[in-house]
Each structure stands twice: as C-alpha cells, then as structure tokens.
C-alpha positions as CSV (number, residue, x, y, z in Angstrom):
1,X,233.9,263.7,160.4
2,X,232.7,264.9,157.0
3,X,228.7,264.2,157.8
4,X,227.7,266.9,160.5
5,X,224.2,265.5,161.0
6,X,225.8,262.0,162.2
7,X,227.8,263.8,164.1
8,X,225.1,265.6,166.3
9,X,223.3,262.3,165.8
10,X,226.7,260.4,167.6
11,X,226.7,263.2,170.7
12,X,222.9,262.3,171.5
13,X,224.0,258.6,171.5
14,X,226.8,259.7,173.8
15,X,225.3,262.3,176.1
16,X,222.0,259.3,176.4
17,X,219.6,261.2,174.6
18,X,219.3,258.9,171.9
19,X,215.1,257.3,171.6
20,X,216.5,254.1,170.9
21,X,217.5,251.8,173.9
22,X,219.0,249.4,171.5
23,X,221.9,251.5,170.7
24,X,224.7,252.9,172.5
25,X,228.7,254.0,171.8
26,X,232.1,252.6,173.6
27,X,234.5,254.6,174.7
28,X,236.2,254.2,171.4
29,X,233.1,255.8,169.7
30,X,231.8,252.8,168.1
31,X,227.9,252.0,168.2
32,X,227.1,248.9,169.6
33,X,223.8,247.9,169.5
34,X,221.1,245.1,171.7
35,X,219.1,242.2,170.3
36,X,217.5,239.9,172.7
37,X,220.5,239.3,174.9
38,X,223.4,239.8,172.7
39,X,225.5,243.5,171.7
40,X,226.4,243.7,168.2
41,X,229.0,245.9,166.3
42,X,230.4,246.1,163.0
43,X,233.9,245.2,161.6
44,X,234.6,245.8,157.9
45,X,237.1,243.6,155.5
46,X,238.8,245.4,152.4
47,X,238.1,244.8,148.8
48,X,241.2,245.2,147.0
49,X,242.1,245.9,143.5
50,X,243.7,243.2,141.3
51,X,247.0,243.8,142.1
52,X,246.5,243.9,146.0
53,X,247.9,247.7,146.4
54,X,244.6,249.8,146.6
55,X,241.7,249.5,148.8
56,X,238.3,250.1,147.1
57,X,236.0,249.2,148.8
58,X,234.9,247.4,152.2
59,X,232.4,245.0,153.5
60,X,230.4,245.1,156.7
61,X,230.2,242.2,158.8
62,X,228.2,241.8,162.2
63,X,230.0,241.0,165.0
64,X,228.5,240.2,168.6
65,X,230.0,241.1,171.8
66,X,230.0,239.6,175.5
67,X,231.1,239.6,179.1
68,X,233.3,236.4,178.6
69,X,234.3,237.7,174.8
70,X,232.9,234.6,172.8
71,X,231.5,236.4,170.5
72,X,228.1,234.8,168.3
73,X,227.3,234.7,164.8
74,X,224.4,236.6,163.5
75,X,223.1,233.1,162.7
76,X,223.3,232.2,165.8
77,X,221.1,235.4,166.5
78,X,218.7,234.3,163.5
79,X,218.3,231.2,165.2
80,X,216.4,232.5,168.1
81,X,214.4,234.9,165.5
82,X,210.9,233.8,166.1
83,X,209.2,235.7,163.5
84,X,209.8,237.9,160.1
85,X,209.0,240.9,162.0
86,X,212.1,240.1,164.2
87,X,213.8,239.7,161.2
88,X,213.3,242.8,159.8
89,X,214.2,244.4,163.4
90,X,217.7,242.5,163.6
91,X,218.5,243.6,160.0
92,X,217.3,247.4,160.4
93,X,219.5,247.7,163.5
94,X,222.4,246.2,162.0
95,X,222.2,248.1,159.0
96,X,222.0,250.8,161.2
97,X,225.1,250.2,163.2
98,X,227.0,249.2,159.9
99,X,225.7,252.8,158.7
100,X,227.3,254.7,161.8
101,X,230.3,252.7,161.8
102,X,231.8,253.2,158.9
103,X,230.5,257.0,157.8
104,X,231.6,257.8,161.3
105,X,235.6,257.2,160.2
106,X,237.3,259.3,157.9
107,X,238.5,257.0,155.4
108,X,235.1,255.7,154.3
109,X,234.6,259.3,152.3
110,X,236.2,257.5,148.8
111,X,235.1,254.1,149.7
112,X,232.1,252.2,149.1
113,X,230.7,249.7,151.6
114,X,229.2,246.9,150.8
115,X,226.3,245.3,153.1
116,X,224.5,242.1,152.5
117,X,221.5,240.8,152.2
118,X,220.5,237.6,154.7
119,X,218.5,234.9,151.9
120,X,215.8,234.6,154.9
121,X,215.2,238.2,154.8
122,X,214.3,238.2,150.5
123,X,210.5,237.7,151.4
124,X,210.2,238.7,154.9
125,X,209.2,242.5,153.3
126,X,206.4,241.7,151.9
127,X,207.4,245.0,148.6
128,X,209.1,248.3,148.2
129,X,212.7,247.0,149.6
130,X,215.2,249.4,150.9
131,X,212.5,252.1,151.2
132,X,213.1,252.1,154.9
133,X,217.0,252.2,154.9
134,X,216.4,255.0,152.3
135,X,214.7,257.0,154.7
136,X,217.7,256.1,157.7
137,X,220.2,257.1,154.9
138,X,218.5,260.8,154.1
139,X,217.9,261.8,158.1
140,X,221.7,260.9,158.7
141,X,222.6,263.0,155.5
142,X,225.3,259.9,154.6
143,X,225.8,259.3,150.9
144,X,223.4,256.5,149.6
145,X,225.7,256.2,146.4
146,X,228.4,255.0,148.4
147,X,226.6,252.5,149.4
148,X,226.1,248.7,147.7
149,X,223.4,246.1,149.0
150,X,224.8,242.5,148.5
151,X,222.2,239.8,147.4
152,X,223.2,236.4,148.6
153,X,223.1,233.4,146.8
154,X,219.7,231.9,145.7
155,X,218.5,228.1,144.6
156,X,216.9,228.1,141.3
157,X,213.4,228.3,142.6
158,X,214.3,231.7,143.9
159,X,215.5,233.7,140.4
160,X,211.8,235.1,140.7
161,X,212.1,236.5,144.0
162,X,216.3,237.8,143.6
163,X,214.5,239.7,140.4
164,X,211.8,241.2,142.0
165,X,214.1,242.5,144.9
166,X,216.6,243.5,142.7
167,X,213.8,246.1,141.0
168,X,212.6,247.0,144.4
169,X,216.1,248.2,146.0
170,X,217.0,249.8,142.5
171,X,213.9,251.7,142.9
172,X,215.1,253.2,145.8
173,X,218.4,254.3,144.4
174,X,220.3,251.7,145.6
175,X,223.4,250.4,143.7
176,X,223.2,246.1,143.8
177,X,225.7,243.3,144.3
178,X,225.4,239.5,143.7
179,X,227.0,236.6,144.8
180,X,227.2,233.6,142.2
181,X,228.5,229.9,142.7
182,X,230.0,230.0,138.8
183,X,230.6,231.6,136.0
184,X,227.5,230.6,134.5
185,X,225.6,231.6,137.4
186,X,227.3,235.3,136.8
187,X,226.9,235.9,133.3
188,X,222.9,235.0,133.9
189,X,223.1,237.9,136.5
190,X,224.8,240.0,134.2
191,X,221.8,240.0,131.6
192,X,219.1,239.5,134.1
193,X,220.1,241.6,137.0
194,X,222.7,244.1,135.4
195,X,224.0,244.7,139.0
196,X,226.9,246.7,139.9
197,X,229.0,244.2,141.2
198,X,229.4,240.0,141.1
199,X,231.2,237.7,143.5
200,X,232.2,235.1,142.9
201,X,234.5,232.5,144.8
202,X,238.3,231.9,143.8
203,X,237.7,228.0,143.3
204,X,235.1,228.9,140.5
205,X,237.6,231.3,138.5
206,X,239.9,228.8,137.8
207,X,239.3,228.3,133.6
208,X,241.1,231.6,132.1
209,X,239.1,231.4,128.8
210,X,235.7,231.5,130.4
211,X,237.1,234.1,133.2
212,X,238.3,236.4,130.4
213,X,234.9,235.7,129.2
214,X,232.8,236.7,131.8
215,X,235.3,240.2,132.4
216,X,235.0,241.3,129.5
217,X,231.0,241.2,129.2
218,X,231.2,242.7,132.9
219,X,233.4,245.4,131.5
220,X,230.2,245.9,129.0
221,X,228.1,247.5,131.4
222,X,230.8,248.8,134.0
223,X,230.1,245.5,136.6
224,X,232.7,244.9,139.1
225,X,233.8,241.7,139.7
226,X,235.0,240.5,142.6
227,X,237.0,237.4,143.7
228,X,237.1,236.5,147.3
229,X,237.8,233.8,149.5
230,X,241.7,234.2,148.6
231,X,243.4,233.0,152.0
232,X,246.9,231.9,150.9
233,X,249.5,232.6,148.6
234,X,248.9,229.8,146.6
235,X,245.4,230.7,146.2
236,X,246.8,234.0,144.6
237,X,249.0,232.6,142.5
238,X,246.5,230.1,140.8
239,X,244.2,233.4,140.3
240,X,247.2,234.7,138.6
241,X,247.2,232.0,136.2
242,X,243.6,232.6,135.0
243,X,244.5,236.1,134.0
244,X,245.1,236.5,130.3
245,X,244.0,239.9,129.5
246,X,244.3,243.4,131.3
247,X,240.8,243.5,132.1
248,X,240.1,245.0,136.0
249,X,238.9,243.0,138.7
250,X,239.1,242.8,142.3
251,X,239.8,240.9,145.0
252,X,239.0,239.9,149.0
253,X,240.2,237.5,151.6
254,X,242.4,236.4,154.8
255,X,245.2,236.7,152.7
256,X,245.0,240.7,152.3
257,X,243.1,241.6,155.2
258,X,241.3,240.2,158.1
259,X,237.8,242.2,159.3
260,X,238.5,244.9,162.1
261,X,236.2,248.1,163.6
262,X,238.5,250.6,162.0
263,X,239.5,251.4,158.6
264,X,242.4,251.0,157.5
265,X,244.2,254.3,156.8
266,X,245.9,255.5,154.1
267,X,249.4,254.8,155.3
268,X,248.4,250.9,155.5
269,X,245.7,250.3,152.7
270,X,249.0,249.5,150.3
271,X,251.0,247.2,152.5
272,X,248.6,245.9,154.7
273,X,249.5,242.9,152.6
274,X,253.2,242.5,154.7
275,X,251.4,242.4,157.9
276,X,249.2,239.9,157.9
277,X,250.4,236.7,158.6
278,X,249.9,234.3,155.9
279,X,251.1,230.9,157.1
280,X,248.8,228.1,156.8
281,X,248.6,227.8,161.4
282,X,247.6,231.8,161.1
283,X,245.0,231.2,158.3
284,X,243.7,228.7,159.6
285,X,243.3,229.4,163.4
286,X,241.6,233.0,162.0
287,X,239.2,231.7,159.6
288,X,238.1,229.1,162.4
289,X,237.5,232.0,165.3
290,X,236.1,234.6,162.0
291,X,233.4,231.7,160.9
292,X,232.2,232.1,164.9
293,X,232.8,235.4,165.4
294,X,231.6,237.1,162.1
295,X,228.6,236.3,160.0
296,X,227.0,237.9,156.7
297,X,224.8,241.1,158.1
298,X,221.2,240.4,157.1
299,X,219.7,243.4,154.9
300,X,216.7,244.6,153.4
C-alpha cells in the first residue's frame, strides 16, 4: 500500500479500535460500512480510453450487502432518509468507504476515481462544499488530485445551484465532472463550468459533425469527455461512426467492464474486453441485477 497513514488507519479498523461503529473490514480487507439497517461497500467500473485498451480511470459505485445477498440501491437507502442531515451522513460515510476502498489497492496509484454527486444532496449543505471531505482526504494523507467529484444532471431551474457548487468544491481543490443529456447541454458546461471532465450518454453522440464539435472545444481547455452507457457491440460500432477526427475521448460501459471490489490489474486492464460476455442474455440479465444492486454514490 503506497499511503502509510491509511494503512495504520485499516489496522485500527481491524484490530476494533476504530471510533466509528459504522465501519468495519471483511476478511478480504474491504470496509464495509452501516446505515440504518443496511452494510454498504464499494465496487468501481473502468473508464477506458477510446480505443478500449487502457484503463484511466474508475468510478465508485455503492453497493449494499445482506444476510440473504439481495443487495439495495442507495436509492433505496435515500428513501428512508428522513432528513438532510441524514443525507449528509449517508454521503460522508460512503465517500468514506469509496475513499478506503480504492486508495487501499495498489492499482489506484495512476488512476483517478471518480465519485458522484446525489442531485438531492446539491442544497442539503447549506455552503463551502467538499470542505469536509477535504479534511477526510488530508488525515488519511490520500492524494486529493486523484480524485474527481461527479455532478449529476440538473433541470434548468437548477443551473444556479450546479454553479454555485461547482465554485464551492473548486474552492477546496477539487477537480469537477458533469453529466449532460446532449451536446448542447455540454458545450454550456464547457463555458459555464469549465469542468474537468463531461459525460455524456452514447445515444446523444450520435451526429459526427456536432461530436467533433464539442471535442475539439473540450480539447480547448484540456476537458475529458467521456461516453458511457456502451453495452453492446453494436453500440461501439455506431460510436465509431461518429468519429471523424483523432481527437481523444473516452469511454465506459457493460460492454468493457462490469463494476467489481477490486481493480483490475495490470495484466487485465487491456483485455478485460475478451472476458466479458457480450451477448445480448448476458447484458441484459447484468444491467437488470446492476440497476438493483448498484446505484450513483451520493457526494458532497
């Protein structure tokens, strides 16, 4: 492990010396965590470049556990959140685990990990976001750098409030991420928000000329974008179509990867491609169980 204070921080957990009764470790060394009646963990998904080969980067997704293996969404959880200050709880312990999870594997050192940010949660800190996961970030002595917060999606009404977040996190040193439902909706984040990152689903990629478009303003101020929701071949192949220039993007989905506990390693990251499955019966059957299982981690 390349963080020694985690470390130490991971042997208290283990040995029970830990102040928090909300967290804990399996035998396998991963934190689990407690919210009402439900244990969470963390899985992560790869973000791959555009021609599949490379990981660069993964995403955090919360994941609950139980006696019978169910499993429930974190908005399930959300739905018995009473309260913002529950909210806030949920997210700082998930953000938490997330945190542990991923610095603790050796593979995350070149990697950044990308965690996102619940819509509910935009107002439920009242100002001066991230300033608390900041704090979490120095005492474990993990790299913040590494380290993008995700905005989600937002209804018109709500460009006030992804703004004023936006300056809030980037206060704190954080690196930012959106998610937009067009091309439109992008390039408006590009001048507006500048983030680090966009995604954007595959179905809304599909004009080359406006997709070269929006790349190549990206490229402008060194924004990645990222196109996900790619679960078949086919769905690859139409991306394909809608590249006419050499311009870098990336790219995540069922197709490449589905979301596990560990990393992948470096012996896998370039053909993990050959082992999954990507028959329409797989795809389908895994993005039913992953919609149930796995849900977008709630950060602020």
């Amino acid at each position: 492990m390349n963080f020694p204070v985690l470390k130490h921080y991971l042997q208290q957990l283990q040995a029970g010396f830990s102040p928090s009764s909300h967290l804990s470790l399996d035998q396998q060394g991963r934190a689990h965590g407690r919210f009402f009646k439900a244990r969470l963990s963390s899985v992560f998904q790869a973000i791959r470049s555009a021609d599949g080969t490379q990981v660069i980067a993964y995403e955090a997704y919360a994941r609950s556990l139980s006696a019978d293996d169910s499993g429930l969404s974190i908005w399930k959880l959300l739905e018995h959140v009473a309260s913002d200050e529950e909210s806030v709880e949920l997210d700082r312990l998930c953000r938490l685990l997330h945190t542990i999870n991923y610095f603790r594997q050796a593979e995350s050192f070149t990697k950044d990990l990308y965690l996102s940010v619940h819509n509910r949660l935009l107002v439920a800190v009242a100002g001066n976001h991230g300033a608390a996961f900041r704090r979490v970030l120095e005492s474990l002595e993990v790299p913040q750098h590494k380290i993008i917060l995700q905005l989600p999606m937002i209804t018109a009404s709500q460009r006030w409030v992804l703004t004023h977040v936006a300056e809030n996190y980037r206060r704190n040193g954080f690196r930012l991420g959106t998610n937009a439902r067009s091309v439109d909706e992008a390039l408006d984040h590009l001048s507006r928000i500048r983030p680090a990152s966009i995604k954007l689903d595959i179905d809304s990629v599909r004009d080359a000329a406006s997709f070269d478009f929006l790349l190549s303003k990206a490229a402008e101020i060194h924004c990645q974008i990222i196109v996900r929701k790619i679960e078949r071949e086919s769905s690859l192949q139409a991306l394909s179509a809608a590249r006419q220039t050499g311009l870098a993007f990336a790219m995540q989905g069922f197709h490449f990867d589905l979301p596990r506990p560990q990393l992948l390693s470096e012996e896998k990251r370039s053909i993990e491609t050959n082992i999954v499955d990507t028959s329409a019966s797989f795809i389908n059957k895994e993005s039913s169980q992953a919609r149930w299982d796995l849900g977008y981690l709630a950060y602020m």
